[in-house]
N, C-alpha and C positions, 0 to 999 in steps of 0.2 A: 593731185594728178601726178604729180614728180615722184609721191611713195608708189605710185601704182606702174609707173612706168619702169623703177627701181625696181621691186617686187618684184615684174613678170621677167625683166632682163636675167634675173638669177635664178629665178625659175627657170627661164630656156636654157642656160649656162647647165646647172643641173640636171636637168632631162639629157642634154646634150653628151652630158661625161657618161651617165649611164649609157648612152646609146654606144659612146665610141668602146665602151666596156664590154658589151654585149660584142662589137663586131671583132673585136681581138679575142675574145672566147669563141668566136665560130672561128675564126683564121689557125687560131691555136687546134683547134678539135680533128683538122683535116678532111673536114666534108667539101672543101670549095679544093678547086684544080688551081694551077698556080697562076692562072691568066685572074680568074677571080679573085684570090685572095691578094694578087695585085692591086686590082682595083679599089678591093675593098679597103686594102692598105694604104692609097693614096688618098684615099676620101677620106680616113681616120687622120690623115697627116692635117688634111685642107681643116676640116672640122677643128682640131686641136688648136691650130693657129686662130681661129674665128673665135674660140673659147674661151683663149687666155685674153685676144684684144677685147672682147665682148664684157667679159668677167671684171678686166681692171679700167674699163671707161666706165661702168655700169658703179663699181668702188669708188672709184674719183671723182663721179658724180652725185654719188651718197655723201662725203666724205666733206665738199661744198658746200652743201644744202645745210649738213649739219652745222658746219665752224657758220655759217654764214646763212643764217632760213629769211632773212629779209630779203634774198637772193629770189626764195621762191613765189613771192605774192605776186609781184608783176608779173612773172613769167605764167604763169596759172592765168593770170586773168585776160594777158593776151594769148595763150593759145586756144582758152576756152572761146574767144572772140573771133577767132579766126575761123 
């Protein structure tokens, strides 16, 4: 459960950098007016901060599991319980 919940966090992390990549290549292109490419600048900002905390809880939570996987039975078996 803990590899699967790892997995898709970096998965979103990934999807996520592509995404804020793609909206700096429209802001750069000049099709958005400057109220837009404001926006869409601020949202690139918010994203990026969500990314990197996302990215190094998601690592630091890998990083546990590994030095320490006796860490992970009981937590497996109580959240499958829950």
């Amino acid at each position: 459960m803990l590899e699967l919940i790892i997995r898709n966090s970096l998965d979103i992390v990934v999807r996520t950098e592509r995404l804020i990549d793609r909206a700096r290549r429209l802001i750069g292109s000049g099709s958005l007016d400057d109220v837009e490419a404001f926006r869409v600048f601020r949202e690139i900002e918010r994203l990026t901060d969500v990314v990197f905390v996302m990215d190094e809880a998601t690592r630091l939570l890998r990083r546990m599991f590994e030095m320490r996987p006796e860490i992970a039975r009981p937590y497996t078996v109580h959240a499958t319980m829950q």
